[in-house]
C-alpha positions in Angstrom: 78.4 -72.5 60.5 77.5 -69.0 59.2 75.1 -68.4 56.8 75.8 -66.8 53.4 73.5 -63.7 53.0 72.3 -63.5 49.5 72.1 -60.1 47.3 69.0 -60.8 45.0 69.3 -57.5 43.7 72.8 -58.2 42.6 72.0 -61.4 41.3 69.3 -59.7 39.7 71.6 -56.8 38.0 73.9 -59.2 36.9 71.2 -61.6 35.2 70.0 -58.5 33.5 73.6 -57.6 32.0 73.9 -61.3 31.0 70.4 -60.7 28.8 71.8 -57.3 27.4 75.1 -58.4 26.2 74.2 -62.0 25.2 77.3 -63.2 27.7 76.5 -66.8 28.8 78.3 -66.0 32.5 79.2 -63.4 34.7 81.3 -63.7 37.8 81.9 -60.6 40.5 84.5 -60.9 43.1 84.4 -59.2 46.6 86.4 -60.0 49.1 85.5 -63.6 50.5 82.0 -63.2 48.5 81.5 -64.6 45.2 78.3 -64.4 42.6 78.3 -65.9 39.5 75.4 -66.0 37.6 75.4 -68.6 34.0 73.0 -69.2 31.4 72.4 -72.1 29.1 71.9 -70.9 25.3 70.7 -73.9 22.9 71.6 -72.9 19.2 68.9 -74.5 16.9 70.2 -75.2 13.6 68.4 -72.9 10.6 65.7 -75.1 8.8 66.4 -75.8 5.1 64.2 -73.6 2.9 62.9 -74.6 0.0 63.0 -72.7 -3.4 60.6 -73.0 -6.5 62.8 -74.0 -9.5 63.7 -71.8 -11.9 61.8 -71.0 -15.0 63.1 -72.8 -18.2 65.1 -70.4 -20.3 65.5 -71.1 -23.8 68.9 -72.5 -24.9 71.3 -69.8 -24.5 75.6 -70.3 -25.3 77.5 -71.9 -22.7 79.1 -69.7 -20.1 81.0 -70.4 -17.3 78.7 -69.4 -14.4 80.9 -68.2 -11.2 81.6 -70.0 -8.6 79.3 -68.8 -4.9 81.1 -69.3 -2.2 79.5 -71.6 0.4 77.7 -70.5 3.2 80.0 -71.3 6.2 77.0 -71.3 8.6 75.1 -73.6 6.8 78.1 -76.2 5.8 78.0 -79.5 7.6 80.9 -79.6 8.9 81.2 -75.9 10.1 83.1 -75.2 13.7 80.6 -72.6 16.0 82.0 -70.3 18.5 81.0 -71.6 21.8 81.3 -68.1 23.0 81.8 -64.1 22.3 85.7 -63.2 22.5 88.6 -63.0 20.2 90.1 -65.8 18.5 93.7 -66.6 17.9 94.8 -69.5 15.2 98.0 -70.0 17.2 99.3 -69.9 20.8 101.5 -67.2 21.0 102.3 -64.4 18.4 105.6 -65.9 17.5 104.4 -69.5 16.8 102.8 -71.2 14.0 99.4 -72.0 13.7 97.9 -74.8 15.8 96.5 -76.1 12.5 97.2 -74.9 8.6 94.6 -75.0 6.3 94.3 -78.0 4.6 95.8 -80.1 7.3 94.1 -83.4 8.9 92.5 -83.1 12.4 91.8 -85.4 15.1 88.6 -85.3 17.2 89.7 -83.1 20.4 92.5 -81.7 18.8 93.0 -78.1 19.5 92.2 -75.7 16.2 92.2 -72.4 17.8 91.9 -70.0 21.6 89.1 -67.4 22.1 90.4 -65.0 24.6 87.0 -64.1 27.0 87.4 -62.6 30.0 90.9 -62.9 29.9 91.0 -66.7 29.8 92.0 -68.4 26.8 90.0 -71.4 26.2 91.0 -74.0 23.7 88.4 -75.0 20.8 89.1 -78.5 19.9 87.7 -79.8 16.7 84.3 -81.5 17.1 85.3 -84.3 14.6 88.0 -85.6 12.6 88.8 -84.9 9.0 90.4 -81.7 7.1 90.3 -78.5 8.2 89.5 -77.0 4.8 89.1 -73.2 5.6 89.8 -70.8 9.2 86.4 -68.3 8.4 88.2 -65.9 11.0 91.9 -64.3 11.5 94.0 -64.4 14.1 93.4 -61.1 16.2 89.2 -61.1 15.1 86.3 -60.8 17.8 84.1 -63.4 17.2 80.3 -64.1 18.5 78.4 -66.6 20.2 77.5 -69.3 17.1 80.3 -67.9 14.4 81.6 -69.8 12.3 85.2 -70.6 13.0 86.4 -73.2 10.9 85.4 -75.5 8.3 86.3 -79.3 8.8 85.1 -81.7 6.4 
């Protein structure tokens, strides 16, 4: 039985480059040797703030105020990128979108593919119900806790 000799400065270097680009793994390739080096990252959830209420104004005609659009990183039922790549709504250029907006989900069922490292890895929807809104294209780079979807 032979034993493996280990490169802590490699595994080093590598843990380093992991820290720098926020990557969560990083595998290197020589030969019959193999190093990969993973993190765990925990994304906490933002803590509600709370605002004073507004002054009361005096009685002024009624206007239709606009509409704000919703926060997709604070909505409930808001899909997070698991990790940093590009995501594609459908498997191939030529083929329709693995789901349209407005469409019903099931839980597990595949929504999108973020290309990383060039593996495509299949996001599946965390729950069932409606996927109201896509909050990326198909084609976009995307980050480690975007929001991808919308399914309510």
């Amino acid at each position: 039985m032979s034993r493996m000799l280990v490169d802590k400065e490699a595994i080093r270097a590598l843990a380093d480059i992991l820290t720098e680009t926020g990557l969560t793994e990083i595998e290197v390739v020589e030969a019959d040797n193999r190093i990969r080096v993973a993190r765990t990252v925990t994304v906490q959830a933002a803590a509600p703030v709370a605002q004073a209420a507004p002054a009361p104004q005096a009685a002024a005609p009624a206007v239709a105020a606009p509409q704000t659009e919703v926060n997709p990183d604070s909505h409930p039922g808001c899909v997070p990128s698991p990790m940093v790549g590009v995501a594609y709504l459908t498997p191939d250029p030529s083929s329709p979108p693995f789901v349209q907006e407005g469409s019903h989900v099931a839980a597990g069922q595949t929504i999108m593919l973020i290309e990383a490292m060039k593996t495509f890895n299949q996001i599946k929807a965390p729950k069932a119900g409606t996927l109201t809104k896509y909050c990326v294209t198909s084609g976009e780079p995307v980050e480690f806790g975007a929001p991808l979807a919308i399914i309510e």
